[in-house]
N, C-alpha and C positions, 0 to 999 in steps of 0.2 A: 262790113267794116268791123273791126276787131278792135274790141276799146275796152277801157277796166275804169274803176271809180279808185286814185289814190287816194287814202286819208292820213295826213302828217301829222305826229305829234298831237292828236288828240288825248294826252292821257289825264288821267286824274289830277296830279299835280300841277299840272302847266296850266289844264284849264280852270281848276278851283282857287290854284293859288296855295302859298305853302307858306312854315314863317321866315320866308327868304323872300319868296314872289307872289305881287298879287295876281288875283283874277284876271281871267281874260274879259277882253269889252264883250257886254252883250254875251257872258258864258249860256245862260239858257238859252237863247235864240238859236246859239249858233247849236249848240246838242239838238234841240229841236231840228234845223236845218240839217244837221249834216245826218239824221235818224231817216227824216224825209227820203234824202235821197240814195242813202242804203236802202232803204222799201223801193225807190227804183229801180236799182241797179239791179236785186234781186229778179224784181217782177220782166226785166228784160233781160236779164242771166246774163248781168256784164260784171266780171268775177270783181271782189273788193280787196284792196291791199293796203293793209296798215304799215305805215314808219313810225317807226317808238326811238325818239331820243335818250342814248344812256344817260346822257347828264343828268335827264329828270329822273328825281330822286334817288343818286347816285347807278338805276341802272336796278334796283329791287323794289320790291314791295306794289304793295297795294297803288303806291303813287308814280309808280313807273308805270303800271298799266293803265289798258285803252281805258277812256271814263266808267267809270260802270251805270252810265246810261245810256251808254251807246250798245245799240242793237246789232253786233258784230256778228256776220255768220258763220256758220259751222264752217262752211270751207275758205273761209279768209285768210290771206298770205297774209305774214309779218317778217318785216325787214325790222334790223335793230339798226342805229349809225350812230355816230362819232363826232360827225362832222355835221358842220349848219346843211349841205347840201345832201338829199336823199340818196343823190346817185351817187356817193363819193364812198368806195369801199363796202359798198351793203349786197352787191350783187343784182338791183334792182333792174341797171340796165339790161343786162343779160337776160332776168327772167322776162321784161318787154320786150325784148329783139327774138328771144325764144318763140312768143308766142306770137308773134307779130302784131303787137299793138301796134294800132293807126290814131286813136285820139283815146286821152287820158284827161278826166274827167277830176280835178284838183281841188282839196279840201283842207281843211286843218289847221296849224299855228305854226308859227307866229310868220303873221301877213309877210313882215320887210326883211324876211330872213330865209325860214326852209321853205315857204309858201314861194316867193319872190324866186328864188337858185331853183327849184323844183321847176317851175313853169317855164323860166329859161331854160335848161339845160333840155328839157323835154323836147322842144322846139327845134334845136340844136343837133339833135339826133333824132329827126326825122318822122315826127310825131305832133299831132294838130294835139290842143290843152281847150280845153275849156275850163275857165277857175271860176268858182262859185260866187258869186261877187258878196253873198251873205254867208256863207259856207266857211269864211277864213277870219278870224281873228287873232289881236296882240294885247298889249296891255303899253300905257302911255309912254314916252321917250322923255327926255329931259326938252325936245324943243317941240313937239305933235303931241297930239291928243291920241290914243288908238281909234276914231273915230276916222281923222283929220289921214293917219296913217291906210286903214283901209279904204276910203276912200283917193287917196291916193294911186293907189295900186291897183284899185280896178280901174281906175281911168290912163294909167300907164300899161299896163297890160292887156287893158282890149287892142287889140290890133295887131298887137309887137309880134312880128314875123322875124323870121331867120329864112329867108326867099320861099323855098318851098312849105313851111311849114311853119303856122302862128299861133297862137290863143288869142282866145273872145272871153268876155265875161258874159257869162249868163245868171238866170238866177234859181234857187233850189226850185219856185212854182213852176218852171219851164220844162219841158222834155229835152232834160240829158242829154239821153244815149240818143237825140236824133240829131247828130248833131248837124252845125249852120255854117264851116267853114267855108263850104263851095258859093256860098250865097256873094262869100265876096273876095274871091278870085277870079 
């Protein structure tokens, strides 16, 4: 099975916070998590694909790029977008139906937004997701807590199928790339 590890919107800005936005919830965990399981994807040679949001930090600098704690490899794809959704104008589908991805392994920020359209639309075109249930974070809304928020979304998203094809939440200690969708079909 042919699978990739997406990471969304990990960049410096979004996840430290700038003097517009704060921090994302749990920023070190989730750097820790999602470095975790870059060291796996590597160790099972399942390629990594970064999406960088231009709005963060208008799109330059230091704070448009990926965190610079994050262990990005040498041969990692970057998609830039526009749009809250990954797939919208980046080219991203393409380069998954090129390669024939079958499950896409979902990370990054912010939970109710590119994290939430990403695993949907993945689903939708014909692709099993597994979202990292510690691997995604946001920062508070005026009515949830970002806590209250991701917990939300992994409990909406384990299961949510489009017939043939669903995401599971799993967690960064868990084996990734093997993935569990046949287990409950």
């Amino acid at each position: 099975m042919k699978q990739m590890l997406l990471i969304i919107d990990a960049q410096q800005d979004l996840i430290e916070g700038n003097q517009k936005e704060r921090a994302v919830y749990k920023k070190d965990q989730l750097l820790t998590n999602i470095n975790s399981v870059i060291d796996k994807a590597i160790h099972h040679d399942v390629p990594v694909v970064f999406v960088r949001d231009l709005d963060v930090s208008e799109g330059v600098g230091k704070g448009f790029q990926v965190h610079e704690k994050m262990n990005v490899p040498k041969k990692a794809i970057f998609f830039d977008k526009v749009a809250t959704n990954s797939f919208h104008g980046t080219g991203l589908l393409n380069h998954l139906k090129t390669h024939e991805i079958e499950h896409v392994v979902v990370m990054g920020c912010a939970t109710q937004h590119c994290i939430d359209s990403a695993v949907r639309t993945a689903t939708i075109n014909g692709m099993d997701v597994t979202l990292v249930g510690d691997g995604h974070s946001t920062t508070d809304s005026e009515f949830l807590s970002a806590e209250q928020i991701i917990k939300h979304h992994n409990e909406t998203l384990h299961g949510h199928y489009n017939v043939e094809n669903f995401s599971i939440v799993r967690y960064s200690e868990e084996d990734l790339f093997t993935p569990t969708h046949h287990s409950y079909r």
